[in-house]
TORTI-664829 format. One line per 2 residues: their letters; for each residue x, y, z of C-alpha. Coordinates in nm, 2 decimals. Example, Ala and Ser with C-alpha at 12.3 -4.5 7.8 and 13.67 -1.06 7.14 Angstrom:
2
AS	1.23/-0.45/0.78  1.37/-0.11/0.71
END
This chain:
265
XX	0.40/-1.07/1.42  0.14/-0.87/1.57
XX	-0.11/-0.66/1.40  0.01/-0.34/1.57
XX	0.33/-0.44/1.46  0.29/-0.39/1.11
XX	0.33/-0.07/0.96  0.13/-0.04/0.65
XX	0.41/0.11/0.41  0.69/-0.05/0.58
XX	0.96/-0.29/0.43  0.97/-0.64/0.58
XX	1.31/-0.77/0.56  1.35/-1.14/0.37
XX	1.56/-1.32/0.13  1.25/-1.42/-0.13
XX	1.23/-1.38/-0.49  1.00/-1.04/-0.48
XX	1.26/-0.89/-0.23  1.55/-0.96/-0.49
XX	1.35/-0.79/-0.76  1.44/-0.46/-0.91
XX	1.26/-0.20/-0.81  1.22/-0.04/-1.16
XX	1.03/-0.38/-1.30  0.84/-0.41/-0.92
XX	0.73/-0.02/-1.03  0.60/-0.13/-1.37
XX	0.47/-0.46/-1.29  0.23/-0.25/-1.04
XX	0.14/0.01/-1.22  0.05/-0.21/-1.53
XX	-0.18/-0.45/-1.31  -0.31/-0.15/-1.09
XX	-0.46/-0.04/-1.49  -0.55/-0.37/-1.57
XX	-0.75/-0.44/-1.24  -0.94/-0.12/-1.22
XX	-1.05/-0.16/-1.59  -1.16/-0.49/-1.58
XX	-1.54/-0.54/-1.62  -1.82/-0.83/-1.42
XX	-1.62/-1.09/-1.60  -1.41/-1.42/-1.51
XX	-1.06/-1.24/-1.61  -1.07/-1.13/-1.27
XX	-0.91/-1.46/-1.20  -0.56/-1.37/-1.37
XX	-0.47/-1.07/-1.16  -0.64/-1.28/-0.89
XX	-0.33/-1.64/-0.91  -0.09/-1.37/-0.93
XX	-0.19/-1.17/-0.61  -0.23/-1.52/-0.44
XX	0.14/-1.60/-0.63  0.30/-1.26/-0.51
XX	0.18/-1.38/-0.14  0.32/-1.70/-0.18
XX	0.66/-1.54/-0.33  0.68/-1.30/-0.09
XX	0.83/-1.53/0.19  0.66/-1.35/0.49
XX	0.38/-1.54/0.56  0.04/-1.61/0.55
XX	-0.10/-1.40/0.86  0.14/-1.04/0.77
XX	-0.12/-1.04/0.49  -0.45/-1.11/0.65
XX	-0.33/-0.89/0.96  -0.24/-0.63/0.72
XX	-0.58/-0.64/0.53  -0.74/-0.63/0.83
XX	-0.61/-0.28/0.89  -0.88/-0.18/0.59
XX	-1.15/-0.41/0.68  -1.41/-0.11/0.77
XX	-1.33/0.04/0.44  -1.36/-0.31/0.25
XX	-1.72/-0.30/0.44  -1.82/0.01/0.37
XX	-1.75/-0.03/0.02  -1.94/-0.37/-0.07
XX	-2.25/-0.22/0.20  -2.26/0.12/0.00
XX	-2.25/-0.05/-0.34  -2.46/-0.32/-0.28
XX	-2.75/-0.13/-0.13  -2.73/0.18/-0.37
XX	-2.71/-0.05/-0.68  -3.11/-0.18/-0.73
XX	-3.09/-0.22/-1.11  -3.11/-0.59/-1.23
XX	-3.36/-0.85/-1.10  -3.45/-0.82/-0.71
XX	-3.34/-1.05/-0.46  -3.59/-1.28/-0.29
XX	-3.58/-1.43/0.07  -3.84/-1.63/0.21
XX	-4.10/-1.56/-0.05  -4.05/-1.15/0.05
XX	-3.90/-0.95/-0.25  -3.61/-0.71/-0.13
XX	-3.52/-0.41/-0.26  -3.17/-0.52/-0.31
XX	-3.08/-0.71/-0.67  -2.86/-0.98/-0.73
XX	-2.66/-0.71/-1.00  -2.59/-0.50/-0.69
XX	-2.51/-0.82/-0.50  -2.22/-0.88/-0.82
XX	-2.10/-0.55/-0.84  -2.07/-0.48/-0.52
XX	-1.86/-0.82/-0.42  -1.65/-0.76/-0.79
XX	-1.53/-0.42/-0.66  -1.48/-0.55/-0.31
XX	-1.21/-0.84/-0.50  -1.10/-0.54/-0.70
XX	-0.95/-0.33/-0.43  -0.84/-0.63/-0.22
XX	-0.60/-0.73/-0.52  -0.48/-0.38/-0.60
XX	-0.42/-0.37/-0.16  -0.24/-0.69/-0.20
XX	-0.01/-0.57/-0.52  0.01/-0.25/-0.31
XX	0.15/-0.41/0.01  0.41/-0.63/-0.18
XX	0.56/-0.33/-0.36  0.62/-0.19/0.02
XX	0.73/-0.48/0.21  0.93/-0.60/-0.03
XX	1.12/-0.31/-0.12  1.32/-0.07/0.06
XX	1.18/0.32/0.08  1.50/0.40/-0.06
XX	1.50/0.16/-0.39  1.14/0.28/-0.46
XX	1.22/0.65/-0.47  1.55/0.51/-0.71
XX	1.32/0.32/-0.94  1.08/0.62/-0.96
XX	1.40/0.85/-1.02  1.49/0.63/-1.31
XX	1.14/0.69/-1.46  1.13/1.08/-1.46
XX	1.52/1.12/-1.51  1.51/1.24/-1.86
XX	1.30/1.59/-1.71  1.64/1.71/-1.57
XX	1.68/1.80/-1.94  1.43/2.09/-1.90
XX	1.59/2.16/-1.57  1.35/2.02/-1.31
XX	1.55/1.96/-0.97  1.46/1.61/-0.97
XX	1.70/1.43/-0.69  1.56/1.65/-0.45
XX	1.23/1.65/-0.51  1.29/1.26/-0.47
XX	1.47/1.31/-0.14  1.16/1.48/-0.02
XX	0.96/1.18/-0.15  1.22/0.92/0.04
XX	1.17/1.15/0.37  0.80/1.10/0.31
XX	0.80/0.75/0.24  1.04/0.69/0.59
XX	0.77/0.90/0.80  0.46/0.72/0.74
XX	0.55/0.38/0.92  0.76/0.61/1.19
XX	0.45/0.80/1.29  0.21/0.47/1.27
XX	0.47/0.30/1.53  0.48/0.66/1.75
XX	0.16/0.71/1.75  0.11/0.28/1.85
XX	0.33/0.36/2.12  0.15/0.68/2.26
XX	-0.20/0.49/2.26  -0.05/0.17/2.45
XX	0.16/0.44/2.68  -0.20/0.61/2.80
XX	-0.37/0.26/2.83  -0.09/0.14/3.04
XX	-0.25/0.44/3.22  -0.61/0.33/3.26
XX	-0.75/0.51/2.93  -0.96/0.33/2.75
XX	-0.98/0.41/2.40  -1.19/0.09/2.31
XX	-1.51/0.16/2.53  -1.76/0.44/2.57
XX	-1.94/0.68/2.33  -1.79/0.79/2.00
XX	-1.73/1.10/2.07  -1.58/1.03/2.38
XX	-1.34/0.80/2.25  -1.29/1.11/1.96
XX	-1.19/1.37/2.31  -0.90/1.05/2.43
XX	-0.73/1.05/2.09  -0.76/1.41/2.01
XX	-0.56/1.43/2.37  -0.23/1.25/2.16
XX	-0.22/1.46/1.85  -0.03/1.73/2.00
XX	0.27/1.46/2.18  0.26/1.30/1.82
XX	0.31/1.63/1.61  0.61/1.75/1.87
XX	0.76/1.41/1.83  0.72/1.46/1.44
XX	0.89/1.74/1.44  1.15/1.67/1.69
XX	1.25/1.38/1.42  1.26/1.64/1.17
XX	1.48/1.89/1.33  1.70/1.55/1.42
XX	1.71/1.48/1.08  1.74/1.82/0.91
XX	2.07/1.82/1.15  2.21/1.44/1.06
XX	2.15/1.53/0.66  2.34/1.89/0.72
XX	2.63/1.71/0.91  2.70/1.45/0.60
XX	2.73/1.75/0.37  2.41/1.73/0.24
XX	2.36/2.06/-0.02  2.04/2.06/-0.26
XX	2.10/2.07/-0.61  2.38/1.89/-0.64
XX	2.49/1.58/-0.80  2.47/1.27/-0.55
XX	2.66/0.94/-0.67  2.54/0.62/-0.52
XX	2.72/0.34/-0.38  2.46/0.04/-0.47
XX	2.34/0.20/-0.80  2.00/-0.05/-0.99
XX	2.09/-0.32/-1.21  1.88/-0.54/-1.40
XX	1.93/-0.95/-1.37  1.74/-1.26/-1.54
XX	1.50/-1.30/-1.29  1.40/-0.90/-1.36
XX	1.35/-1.05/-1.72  1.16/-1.34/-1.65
XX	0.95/-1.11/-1.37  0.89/-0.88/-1.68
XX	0.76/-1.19/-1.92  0.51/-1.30/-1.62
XX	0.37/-0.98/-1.60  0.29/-0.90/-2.00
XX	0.18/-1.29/-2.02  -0.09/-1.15/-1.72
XX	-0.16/-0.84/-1.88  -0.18/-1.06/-2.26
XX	-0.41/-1.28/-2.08  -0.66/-1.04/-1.91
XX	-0.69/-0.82/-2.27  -0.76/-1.16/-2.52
X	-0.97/-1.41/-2.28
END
């Protein structure tokens, strides 16, 4: 699979153990190690969310080079990030090279590499959630989590409809807006070469095709929904509804055992 092939948000279908998950324990899993990642200080616990990101790869069933082609996707913001932190951090002892003392430290040098790891695992914990669910099951496990508000009357089903749409449009626009750039380079534009804001003027140039596509797809769908009796505010059954199963359970005990881990070592 190609890089431009992947849509970052899409689901990539398999028969692994993360793919047979529920939803609702995928949902808590991340949002328990997203906390647990972002609090964690300079330390070696990093290493625990660190075997389960490499373990969620590995579980994943899709491969080694979906991930890495995926991750490269954010590589200028991974840069940015460890570049900005590392030269803006001088506290700590300074760095020496060649006998010359820089003005960099080897504090910013930790820092700036621990934050770096820190937002590659969350990425990774992010991507799994996505390829390994369905757009649908998400916005069914996030329904479950905010169903008891319907008691104070919040329309929540369709305010989850709206986040499904959402969720379906992302990788939809990635792959038409993939397929406008390769349609005007089959063309002779270049949108690799040349000055900055030159390349800016060649994709401004596809914005407009994207946007009426966008909301060509909308009206399309508007219409399909409509047609299938679609009325908001009512009651929707559901043919595959959630269920929890022993390897939810045992999903569930891995996660608290990492969480246990990270807050006592």
């Amino acid at each position: 699979m190609r890089s431009k092939e992947i849509s970052i948000g899409g689901y990539l279908p398999a028969t692994s153990v993360l793919h047979g998950l529920d939803p609702r324990i995928k949902l808590m899993g991340f949002v328990a190690l997203l906390a647990i990642v972002f609090l964690l200080d300079c330390s070696y616990r990093i290493i625990f969310p660190l075997l389960l990101a490499l373990c969620t790869i590995f579980l994943s069933g899709l491969g080694w080079r979906v991930w890495v082609e995926g991750l490269q996707k954010i590589r200028i913001m991974l840069i940015v990030t460890f570049v900005l932190n590392f030269a803006l951090n001088n506290d700590g002892r300074p760095i020496q090279f060649l006998g010359c003392v820089t003005p960099f430290s080897y504090e910013g040098l930790t820092n700036a590499t621990f934050l770096t790891g820190k937002i590659v695992i969350v990425i990774i914990f992010s991507l799994a959630l996505t390829f390994t669910t369905l757009p649908w099951d998400i916005v069914k496990g996030l329904q479950f989590f905010v169903n008891p508000f319907k008691r104070i009357g919040a329309s929540v089903g369709d305010a989850f409809v709206v986040l499904f749409l959402a969720l379906r449009f992302v990788p939809l626009l990635q792959e038409e807006w993939i397929r406008l750039v390769q349609a005007q380079e089959s063309r002779g534009v270049d949108f690799s070469s040349g000055a900055l804001a030159a390349r800016g003027r060649r994709l401004m140039s596809l914005i407009v095709p994207s946007m009426i596509h966008a909301f060509r797809k909308s009206e399309e769908l508007s219409t399909a929904m409509s047609m299938r009796g679609f009325k908001p505010g009512e009651e929707r059954t559901e043919y595959n509804p959630l269920r929890f199963t022993l390897k939810d359970l045992y999903a569930s005990l891995v996660v608290v055992v990492i969480v246990l881990s990270v807050m006592i070592f």
